[in-house]
C-alpha positions as CSV (number, residue, x, y, z in Angstrom):
1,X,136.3,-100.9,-93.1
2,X,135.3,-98.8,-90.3
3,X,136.7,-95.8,-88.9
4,X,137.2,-94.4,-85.6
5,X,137.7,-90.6,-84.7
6,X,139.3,-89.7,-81.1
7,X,137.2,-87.3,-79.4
8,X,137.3,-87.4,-75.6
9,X,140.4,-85.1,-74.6
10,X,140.2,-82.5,-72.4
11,X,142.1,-79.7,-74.2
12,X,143.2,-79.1,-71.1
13,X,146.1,-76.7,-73.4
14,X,143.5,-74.6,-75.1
15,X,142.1,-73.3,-72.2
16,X,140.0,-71.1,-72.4
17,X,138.4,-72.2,-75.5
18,X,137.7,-75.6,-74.4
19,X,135.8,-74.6,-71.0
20,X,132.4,-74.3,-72.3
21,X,133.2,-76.3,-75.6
22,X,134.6,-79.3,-76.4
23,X,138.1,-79.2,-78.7
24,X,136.5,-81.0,-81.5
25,X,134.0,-78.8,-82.0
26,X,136.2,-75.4,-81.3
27,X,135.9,-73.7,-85.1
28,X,138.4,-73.4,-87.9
29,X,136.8,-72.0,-91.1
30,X,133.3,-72.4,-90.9
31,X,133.6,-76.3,-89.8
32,X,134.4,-77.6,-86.7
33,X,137.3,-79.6,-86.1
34,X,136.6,-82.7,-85.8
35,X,133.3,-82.1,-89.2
36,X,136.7,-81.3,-91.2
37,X,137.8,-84.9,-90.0
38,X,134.1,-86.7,-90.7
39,X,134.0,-85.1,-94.4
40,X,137.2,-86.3,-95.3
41,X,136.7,-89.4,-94.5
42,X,133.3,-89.7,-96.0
43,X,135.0,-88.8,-99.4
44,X,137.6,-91.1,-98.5
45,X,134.3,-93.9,-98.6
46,X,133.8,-94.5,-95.0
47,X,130.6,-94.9,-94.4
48,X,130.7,-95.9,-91.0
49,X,132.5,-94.0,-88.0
50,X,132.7,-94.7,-84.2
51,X,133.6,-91.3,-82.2
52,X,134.2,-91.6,-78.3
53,X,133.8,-88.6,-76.1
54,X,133.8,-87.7,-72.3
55,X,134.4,-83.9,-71.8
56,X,131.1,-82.4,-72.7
57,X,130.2,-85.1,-74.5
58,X,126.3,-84.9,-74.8
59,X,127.5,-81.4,-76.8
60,X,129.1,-83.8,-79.8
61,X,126.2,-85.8,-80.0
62,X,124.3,-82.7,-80.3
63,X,126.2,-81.0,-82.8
64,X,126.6,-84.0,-85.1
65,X,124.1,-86.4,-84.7
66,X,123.6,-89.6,-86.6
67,X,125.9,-88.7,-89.4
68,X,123.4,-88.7,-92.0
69,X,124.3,-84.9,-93.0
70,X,127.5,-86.2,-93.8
71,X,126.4,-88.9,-95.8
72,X,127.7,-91.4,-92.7
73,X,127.0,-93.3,-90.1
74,X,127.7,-92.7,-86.8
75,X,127.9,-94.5,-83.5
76,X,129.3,-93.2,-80.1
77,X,131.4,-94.6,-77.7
78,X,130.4,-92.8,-74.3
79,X,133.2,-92.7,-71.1
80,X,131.0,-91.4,-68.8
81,X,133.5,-92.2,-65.7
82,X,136.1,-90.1,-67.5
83,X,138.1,-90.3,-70.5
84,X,140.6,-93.5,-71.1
85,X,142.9,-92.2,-73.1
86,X,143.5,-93.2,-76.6
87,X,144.3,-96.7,-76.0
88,X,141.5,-97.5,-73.5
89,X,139.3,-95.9,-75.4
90,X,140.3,-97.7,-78.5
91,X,139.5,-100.7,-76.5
92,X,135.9,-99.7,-75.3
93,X,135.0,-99.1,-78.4
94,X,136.1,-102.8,-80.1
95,X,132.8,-104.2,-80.1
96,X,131.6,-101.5,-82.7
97,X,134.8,-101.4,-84.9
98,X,135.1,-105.1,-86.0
99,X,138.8,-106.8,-86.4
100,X,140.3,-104.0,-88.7
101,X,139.9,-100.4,-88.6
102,X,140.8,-97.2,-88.9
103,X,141.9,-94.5,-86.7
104,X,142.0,-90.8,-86.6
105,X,142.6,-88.1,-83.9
106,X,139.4,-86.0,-83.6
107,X,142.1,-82.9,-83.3
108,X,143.9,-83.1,-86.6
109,X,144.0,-81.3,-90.1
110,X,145.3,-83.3,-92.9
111,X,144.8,-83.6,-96.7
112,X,146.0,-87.1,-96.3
113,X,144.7,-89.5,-98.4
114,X,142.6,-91.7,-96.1
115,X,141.5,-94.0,-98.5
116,X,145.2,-95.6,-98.7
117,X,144.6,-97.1,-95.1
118,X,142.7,-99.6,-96.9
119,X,145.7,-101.3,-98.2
120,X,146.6,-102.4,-94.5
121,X,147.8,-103.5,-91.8
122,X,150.0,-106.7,-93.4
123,X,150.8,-107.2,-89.3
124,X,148.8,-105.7,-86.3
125,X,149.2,-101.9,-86.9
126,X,150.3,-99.4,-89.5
127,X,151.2,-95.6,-88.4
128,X,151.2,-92.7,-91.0
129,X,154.2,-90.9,-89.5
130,X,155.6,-87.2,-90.4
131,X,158.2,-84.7,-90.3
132,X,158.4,-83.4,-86.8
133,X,156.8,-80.1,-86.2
134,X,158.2,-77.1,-83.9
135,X,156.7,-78.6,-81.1
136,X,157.8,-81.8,-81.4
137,X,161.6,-81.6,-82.6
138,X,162.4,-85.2,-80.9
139,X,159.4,-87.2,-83.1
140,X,158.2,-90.6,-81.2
141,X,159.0,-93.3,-83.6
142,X,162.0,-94.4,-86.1
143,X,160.9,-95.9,-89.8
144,X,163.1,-98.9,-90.9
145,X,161.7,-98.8,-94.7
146,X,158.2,-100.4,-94.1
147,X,158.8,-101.2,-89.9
148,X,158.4,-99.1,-87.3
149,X,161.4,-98.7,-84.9
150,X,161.2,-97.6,-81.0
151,X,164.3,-95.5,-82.6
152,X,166.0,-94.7,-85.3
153,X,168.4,-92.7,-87.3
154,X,165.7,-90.5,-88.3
155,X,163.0,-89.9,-86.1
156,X,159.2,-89.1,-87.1
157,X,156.4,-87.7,-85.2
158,X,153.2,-90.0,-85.0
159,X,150.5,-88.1,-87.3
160,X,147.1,-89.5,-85.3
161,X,146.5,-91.5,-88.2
162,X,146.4,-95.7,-88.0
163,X,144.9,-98.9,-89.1
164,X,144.6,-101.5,-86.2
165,X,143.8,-104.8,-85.7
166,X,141.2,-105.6,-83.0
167,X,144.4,-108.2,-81.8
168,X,146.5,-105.7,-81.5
169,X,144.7,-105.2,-77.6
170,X,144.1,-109.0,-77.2
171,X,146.3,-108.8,-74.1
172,X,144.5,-105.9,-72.4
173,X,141.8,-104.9,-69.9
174,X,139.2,-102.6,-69.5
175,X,141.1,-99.2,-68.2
176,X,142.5,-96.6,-69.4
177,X,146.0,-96.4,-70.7
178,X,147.3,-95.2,-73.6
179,X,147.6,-96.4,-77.3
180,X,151.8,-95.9,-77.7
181,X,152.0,-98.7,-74.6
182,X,150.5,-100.9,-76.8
183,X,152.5,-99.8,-80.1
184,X,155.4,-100.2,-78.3
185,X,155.1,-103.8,-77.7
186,X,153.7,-104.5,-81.1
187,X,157.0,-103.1,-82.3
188,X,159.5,-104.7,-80.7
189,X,157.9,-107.9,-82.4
190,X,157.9,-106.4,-86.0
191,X,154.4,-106.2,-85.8
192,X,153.5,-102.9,-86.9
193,X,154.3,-100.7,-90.1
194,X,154.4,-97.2,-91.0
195,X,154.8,-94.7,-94.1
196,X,156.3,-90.9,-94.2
197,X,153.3,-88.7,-95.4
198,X,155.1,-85.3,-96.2
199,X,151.9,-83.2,-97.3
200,X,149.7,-80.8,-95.0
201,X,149.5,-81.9,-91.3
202,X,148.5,-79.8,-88.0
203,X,147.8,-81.1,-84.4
204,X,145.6,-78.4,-83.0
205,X,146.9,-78.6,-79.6
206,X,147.1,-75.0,-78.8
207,X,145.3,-71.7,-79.3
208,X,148.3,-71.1,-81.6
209,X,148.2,-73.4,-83.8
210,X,144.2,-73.2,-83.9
211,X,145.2,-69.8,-85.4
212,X,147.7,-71.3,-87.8
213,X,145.4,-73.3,-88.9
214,X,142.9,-71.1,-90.5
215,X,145.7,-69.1,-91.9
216,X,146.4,-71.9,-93.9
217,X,142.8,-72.6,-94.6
218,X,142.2,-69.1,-95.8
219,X,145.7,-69.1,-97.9
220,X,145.0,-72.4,-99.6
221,X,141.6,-73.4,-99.4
């Protein structure tokens, strides 16, 4: 199974950092972002990865090549007219993915075990949901044991983390828009599942949490 990695935000929020470089490749430890993201999912046995840019994209290609560093391959998805957001860009990037494959925001930090999204998606999507962060108090999605609800008693934040099928975006066109309009029809036809992961998760949307970050690098390794 292939994997895709998310890479063509702005960072419009962690200005001025992002101005001359692109968020995936802003530093945390002695790795980039988004090489933290590549090396786990190398060990996870992904051999093959897709990343899409826009912003400063020709600096990712750069800075990372073929993959072969990272014991990976690695093909880009260019959006040279702009980025398409995640579900658009998802979508221009099918004809390298195959009919199942996974999904991971280029912005992340997770010791989630990617080598469990083998094991689906039974319908056309599965989301690795968790506990909502500071940020996020209201979560985006309810979990009905193994179904993801529009709502819920208990509410969960979307980690960035999926397994798709390449008919999940049978009905769409070439544009952007993004991926939660298409999850959101997929689950209103109890089409896509989810889990609760509960272990170490960031979204390294600001400068702030950029900073929490390697706190917790440099506490736990």
């Amino acid at each position: 199974m292939k994997a895709m990695i998310l890479a063509a935000g702005r960072g419009e929020r962690m200005r001025p950092l992002t101005d001359k470089v692109p968020k995936p490749l802003l530093k945390v430890g002695n790795r980039a972002l988004i090489e933290h993201v590549i090396e786990a999912l190398a060990r996870a046995g992904y051999a093959d990865l897709v990343i899409n840019h826009a912003y400063l994209g020709a600096s990712i290609e750069q800075a990372l090549g073929d993959g072969s560093r990272f014991g990976v391959t690695i093909r880009y998805s260019a959006e040279a007219d702009g980025p398409l957001e995640t579900g658009g860009g998802i979508f221009r990037a099918l004809p390298l993915l195959g009919e199942r494959f996974a999904v991971v925001n280029g912005d992340i930090w997770t010791d989630y075990p990617f080598d469990r999204l083998r094991e689906h998606p039974a319908r056309l999507a599965h989301l690795v949901l968790v506990d909502n962060p500071p940020h996020h108090p209201r979560g985006d999605f309810g979990l009905d044991g193994s179904l993801v609800k529009e709502e819920g008693d208990s509410r969960y934040t979307f980690a960035g983390i999926g397994v798709y099928r390449a008919s999940l975006f049978k009905s769409r066109e070439p544009g952007r828009f993004p991926l939660v309009q298409v999850l959101r029809s997929a689950i209103r036809t109890g089409a896509v599942t989810g889990e609760r992961y509960t272990g170490r998760w960031v979204d390294v949307g600001t400068p702030e949490r950029l900073y929490e970050l390697q706190r917790l690098l440099a506490a736990h390794g």
